[in-house]
BAGU-716064 format. One record per residue (C-alpha): y, z, x; residue in three letters; chain. Coordinates in steps of 0.5 Angstrom, whole numbers. Layout:
BEGIN
{north->Y | up->Z | east->X | r->ALA | c->A}
...
END
This chain:
BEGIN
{north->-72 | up->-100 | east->277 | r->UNK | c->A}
{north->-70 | up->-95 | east->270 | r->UNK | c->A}
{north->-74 | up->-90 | east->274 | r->UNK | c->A}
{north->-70 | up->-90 | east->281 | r->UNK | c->A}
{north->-64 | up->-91 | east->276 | r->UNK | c->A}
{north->-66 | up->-85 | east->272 | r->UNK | c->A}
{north->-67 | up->-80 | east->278 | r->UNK | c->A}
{north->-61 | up->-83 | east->281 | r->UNK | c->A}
{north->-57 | up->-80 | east->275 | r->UNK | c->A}
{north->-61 | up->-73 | east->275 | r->UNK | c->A}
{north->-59 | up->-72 | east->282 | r->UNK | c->A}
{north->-51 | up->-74 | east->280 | r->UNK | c->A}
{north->-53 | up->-69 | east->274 | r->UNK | c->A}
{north->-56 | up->-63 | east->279 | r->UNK | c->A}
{north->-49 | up->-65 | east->283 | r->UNK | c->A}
{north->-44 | up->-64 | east->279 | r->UNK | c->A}
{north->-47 | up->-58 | east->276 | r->UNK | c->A}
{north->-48 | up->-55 | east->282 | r->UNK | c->A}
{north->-41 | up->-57 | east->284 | r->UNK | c->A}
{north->-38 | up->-54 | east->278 | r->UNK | c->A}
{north->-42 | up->-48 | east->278 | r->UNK | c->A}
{north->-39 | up->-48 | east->286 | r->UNK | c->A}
{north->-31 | up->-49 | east->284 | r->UNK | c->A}
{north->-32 | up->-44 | east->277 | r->UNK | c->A}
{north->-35 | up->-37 | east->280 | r->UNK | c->A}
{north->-30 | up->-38 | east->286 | r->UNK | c->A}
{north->-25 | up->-39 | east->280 | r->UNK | c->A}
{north->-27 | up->-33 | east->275 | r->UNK | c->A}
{north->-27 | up->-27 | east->281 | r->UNK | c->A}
{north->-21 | up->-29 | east->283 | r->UNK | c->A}
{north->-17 | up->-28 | east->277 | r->UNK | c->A}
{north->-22 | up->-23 | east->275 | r->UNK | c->A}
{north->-19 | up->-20 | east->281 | r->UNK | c->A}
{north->-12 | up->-21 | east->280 | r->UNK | c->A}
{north->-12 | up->-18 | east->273 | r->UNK | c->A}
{north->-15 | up->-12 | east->276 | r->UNK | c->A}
{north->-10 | up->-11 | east->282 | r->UNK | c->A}
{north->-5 | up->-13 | east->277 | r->UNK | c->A}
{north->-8 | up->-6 | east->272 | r->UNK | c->A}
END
């Protein structure tokens, strides 16, 4: 039980990570973007 637990937990983890990474590097080349349009 606590390893199925713990596995569950690890692979939510890698999922938010990787949805965070997902939405960030998105986020930060269009305002990198936007600041070097508006230069």
């Amino acid at each position: 039980m606590a390893a199925t637990g713990t596995a569950a937990a690890a692979a939510t983890g890698r999922l938010l990570l990787l949805l965070l990474v997902g939405l960030t590097a998105p986020a930060l080349a269009l305002a990198g973007y936007i600041e070097w349009v508006n230069l």
